[in-house]
C-alpha positions as a Markdown table, in Angstrom:
| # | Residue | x | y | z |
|---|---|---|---|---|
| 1 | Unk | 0.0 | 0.0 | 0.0 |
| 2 | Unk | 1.2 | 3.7 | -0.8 |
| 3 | Unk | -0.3 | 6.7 | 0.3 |
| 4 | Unk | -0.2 | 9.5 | -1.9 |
| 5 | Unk | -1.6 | 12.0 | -0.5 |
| 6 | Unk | -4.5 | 12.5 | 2.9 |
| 7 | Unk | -7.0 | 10.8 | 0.2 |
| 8 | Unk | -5.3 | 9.2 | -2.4 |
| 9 | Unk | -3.6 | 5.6 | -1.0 |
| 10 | Unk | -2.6 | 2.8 | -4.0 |
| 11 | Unk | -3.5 | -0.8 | -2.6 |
| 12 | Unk | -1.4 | -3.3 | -4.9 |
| 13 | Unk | -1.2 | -7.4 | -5.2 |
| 14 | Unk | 2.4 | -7.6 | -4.6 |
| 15 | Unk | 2.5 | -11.0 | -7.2 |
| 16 | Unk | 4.4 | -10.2 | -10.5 |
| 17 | Unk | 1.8 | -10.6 | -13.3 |
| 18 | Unk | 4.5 | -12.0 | -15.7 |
| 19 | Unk | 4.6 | -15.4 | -13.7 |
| 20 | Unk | 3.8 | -14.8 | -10.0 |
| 21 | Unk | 7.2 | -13.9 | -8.0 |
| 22 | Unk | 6.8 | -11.8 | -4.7 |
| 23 | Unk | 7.7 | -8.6 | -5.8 |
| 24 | Unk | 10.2 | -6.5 | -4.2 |
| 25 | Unk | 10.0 | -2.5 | -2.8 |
| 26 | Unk | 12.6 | -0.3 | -4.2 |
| 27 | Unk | 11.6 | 3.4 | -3.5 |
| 28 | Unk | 8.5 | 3.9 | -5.3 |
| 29 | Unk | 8.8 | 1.0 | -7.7 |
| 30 | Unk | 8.3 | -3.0 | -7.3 |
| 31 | Unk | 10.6 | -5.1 | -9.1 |
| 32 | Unk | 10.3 | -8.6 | -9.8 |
| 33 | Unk | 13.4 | -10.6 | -9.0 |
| 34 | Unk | 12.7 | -13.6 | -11.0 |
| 35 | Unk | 13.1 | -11.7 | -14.5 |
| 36 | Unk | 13.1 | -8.2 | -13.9 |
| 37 | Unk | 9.2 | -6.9 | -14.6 |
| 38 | Unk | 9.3 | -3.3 | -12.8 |
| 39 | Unk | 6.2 | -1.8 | -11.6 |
| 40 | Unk | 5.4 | 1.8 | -10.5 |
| 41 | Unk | 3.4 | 2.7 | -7.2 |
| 42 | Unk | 0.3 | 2.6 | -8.9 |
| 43 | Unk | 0.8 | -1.0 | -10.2 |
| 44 | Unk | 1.5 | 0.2 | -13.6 |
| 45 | Unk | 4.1 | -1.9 | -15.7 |
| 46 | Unk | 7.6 | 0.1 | -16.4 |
| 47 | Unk | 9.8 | -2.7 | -17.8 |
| 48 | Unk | 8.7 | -6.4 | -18.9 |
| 49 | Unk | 8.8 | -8.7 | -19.6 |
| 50 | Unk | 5.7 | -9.0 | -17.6 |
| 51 | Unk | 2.8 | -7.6 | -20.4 |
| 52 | Unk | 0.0 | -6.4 | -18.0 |
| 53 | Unk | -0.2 | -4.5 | -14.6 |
| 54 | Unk | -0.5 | -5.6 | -11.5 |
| 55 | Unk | -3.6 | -6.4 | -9.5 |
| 56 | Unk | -5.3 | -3.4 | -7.1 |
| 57 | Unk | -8.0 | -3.3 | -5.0 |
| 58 | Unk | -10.0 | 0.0 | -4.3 |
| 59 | Unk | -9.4 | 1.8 | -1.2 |
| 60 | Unk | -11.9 | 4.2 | 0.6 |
| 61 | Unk | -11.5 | 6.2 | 3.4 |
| 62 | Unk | -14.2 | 6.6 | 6.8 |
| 63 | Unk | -13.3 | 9.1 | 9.1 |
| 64 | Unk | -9.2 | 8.3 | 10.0 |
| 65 | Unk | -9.9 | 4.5 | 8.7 |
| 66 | Unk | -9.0 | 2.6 | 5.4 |
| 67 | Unk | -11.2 | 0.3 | 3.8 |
| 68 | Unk | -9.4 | -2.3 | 1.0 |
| 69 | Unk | -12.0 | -4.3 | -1.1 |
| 70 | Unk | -10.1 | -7.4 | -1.9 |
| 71 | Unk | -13.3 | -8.8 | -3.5 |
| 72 | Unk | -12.7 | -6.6 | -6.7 |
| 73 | Unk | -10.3 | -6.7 | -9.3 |
């Protein structure tokens, strides 16, 4: 999860989309260490070989709490 900004937080499936590695945090980009897929904080694809984004889940905010819907893709 990144947080943006007071209403704007990035809840990402940290599961490369090229073949499933546990991604890896550098700064404010995941890298896969399998083959080297790179992902920005907003699960967008940077580098492939990995051909789609990653998997994120909407996040709402109630009051001072965070809500993730991990029933939506």
């Amino acid at each position: 999860m990144y947080r943006f900004s007071d209403k704007d937080y990035s809840a990402i499936w940290m599961q490369c989309a090229h073949q499933g590695a546990e991604l890896n945090v550098s700064g404010d980009y995941l890298q896969c260490p399998a083959h080297g897929s790179e992902y920005d904080n907003r699960g967008q694809i940077t580098n492939g070989p990995a051909d789609r984004n990653l998997r994120t889940f909407p996040v709402t905010i109630n009051k001072n709490e965070l809500f993730i819907d991990l029933r939506k893709i």
